[in-house]
C-alpha positions as CSV (number, residue, x, y, z in Angstrom):
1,X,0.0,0.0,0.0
2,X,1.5,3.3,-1.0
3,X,1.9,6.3,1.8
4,X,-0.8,8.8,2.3
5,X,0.5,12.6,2.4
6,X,-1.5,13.0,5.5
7,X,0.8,9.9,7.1
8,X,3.9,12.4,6.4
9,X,2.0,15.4,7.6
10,X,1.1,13.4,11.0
11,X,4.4,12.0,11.7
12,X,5.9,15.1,10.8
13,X,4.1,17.5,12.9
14,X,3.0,21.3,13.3
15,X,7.1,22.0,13.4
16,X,8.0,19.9,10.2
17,X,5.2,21.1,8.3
18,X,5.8,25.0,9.0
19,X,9.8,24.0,8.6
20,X,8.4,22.7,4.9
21,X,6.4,25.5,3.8
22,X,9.2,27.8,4.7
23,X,12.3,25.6,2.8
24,X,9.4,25.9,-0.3
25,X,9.3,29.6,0.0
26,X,12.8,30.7,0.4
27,X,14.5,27.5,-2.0
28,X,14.5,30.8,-5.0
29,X,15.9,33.3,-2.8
30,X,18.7,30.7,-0.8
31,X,20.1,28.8,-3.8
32,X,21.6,31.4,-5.7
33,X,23.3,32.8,-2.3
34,X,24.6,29.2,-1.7
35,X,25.5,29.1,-5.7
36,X,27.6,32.4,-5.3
37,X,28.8,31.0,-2.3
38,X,29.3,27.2,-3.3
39,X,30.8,28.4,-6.6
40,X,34.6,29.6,-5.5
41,X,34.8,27.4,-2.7
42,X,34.1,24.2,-4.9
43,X,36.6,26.1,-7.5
44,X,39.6,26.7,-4.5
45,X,38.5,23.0,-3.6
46,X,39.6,22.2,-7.1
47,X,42.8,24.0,-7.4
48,X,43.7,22.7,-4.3
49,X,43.3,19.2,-5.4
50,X,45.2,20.0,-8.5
51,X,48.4,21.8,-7.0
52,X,48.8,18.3,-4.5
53,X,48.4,16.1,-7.2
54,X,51.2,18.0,-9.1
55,X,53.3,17.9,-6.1
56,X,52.3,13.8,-5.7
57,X,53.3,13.2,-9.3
58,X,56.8,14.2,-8.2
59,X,56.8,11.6,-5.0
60,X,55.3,9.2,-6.6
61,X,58.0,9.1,-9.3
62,X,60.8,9.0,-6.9
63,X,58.7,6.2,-4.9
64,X,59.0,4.5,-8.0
65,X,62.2,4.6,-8.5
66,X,63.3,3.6,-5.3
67,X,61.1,0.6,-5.5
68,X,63.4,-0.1,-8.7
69,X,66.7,0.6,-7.1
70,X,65.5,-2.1,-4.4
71,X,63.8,-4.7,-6.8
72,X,67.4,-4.5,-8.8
73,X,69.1,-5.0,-5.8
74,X,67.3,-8.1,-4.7
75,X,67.8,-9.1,-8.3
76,X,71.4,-8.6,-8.0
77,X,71.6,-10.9,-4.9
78,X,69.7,-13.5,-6.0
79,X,71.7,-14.0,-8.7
80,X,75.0,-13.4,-7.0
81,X,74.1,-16.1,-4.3
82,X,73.2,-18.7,-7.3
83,X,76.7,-18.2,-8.5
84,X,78.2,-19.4,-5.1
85,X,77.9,-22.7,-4.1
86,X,75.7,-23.0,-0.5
87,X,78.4,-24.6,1.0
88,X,81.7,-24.8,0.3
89,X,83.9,-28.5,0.6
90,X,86.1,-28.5,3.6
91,X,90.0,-27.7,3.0
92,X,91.3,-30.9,4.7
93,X,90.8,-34.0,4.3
94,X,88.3,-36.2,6.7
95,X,90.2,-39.0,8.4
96,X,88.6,-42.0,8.0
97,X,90.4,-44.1,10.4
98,X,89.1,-46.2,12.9
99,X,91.7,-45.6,15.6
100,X,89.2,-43.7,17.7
101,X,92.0,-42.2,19.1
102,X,94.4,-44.6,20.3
């Protein structure tokens, strides 16, 4: 079942209703004020947002080149470490003797 208007104007009240017919009366005169108003705030808002993504372009670009510096570095080691055995063969020579020390 769809809402009545007289549901909204109960619920709402002598306060709401009065608050309505007054946002209806003075919507022409308070929008261009908060157009004029809205308009150079939303345009500094902008600017602002463009000047810090200028500035971000620059750290960002440095970001990614340290994150390239380090990725070659890993690189680097990896392969380095690949070239060198784990472990290396000891120098002398196990004794295989059974003497146990004697």
């Amino acid at each position: 079942m769809a809402p009545k208007i007289t549901d909204f104007v109960e619920e709402a009240g002598a306060p709401g209703l009065i608050a309505g017919i007054g946002a209806v009366l003075l919507a022409p005169v308070l929008i261009p004020v908060v157009a004029g108003i809205g308009k150079p705030i939303a345009k500094s808002i902008i600017k602002g947002g463009l000047v810090a993504y200028e500035k971000s372009k620059g750290a960002f670009a440095e970001l990614g080149e340290t994150w390239e510096d380090i990725v070659a570095e890993a690189k680097a080691e990896l392969a380095e470490s690949e070239e060198t055995p784990a472990f290396e063969a000891a120098s002398t020579p196990i004794d295989s003797s059974s003497d146990n020390g004697v």
